[in-house]
N, C-alpha and C positions, 0 to 999 in steps of 0.2 A: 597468490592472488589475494587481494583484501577481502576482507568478509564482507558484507552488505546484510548481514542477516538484520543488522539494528535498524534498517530500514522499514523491519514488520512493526515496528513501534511506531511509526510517524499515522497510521490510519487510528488507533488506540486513542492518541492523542487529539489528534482531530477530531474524531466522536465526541471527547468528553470535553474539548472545547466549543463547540458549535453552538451549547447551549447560550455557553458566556460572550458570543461575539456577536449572538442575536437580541442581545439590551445595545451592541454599540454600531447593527447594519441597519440601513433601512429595510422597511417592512417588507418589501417586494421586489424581488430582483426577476428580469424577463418575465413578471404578471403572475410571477410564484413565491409563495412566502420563501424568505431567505433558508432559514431553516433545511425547507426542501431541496433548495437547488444546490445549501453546502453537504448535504447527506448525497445524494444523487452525483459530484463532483467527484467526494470520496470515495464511493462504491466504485468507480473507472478508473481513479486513481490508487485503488488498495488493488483492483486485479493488474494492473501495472507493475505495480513496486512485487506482487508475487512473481510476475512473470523475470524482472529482470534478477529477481534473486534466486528462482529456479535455471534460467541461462549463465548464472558467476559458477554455481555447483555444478556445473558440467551435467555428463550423464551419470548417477551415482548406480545404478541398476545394471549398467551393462558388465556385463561379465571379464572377469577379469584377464588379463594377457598371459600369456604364455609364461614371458619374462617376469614374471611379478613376483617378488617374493612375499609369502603371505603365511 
């Protein structure tokens, strides 16, 4: 299975862009400083990208099989 874990970096990156994309958004998007609403976007979009990288890793906790060699 591919990793996805480099997907924990795209919320990082978005944090420390949001400053620099609010000199080039308008001021107010839905009646809320832009700022807000790309921080608030991120915050749904980072427990997202956790969840689908928690569901690639399988179950890493459950005990192991019988047949396993370990």
């Amino acid at each position: 299975m591919k990793s996805v874990k480099w997907l924990a970096a795209l919320p990082v990156i978005a944090f420390f862009s949001g400053g620099w994309l609010t000199g080039h958004m308008p001021t107010f998007v839905l009646g809320m400083p832009f700022l807000m609403v790309w921080n608030v976007a991120w915050l749904v979009l980072t427990s997202l990208i956790m969840v689908a990288i928690a569901r690639s890793e399988g179950d890493l906790d459950a005990a192991p099989h019988a047949g396993d060699a370990r």
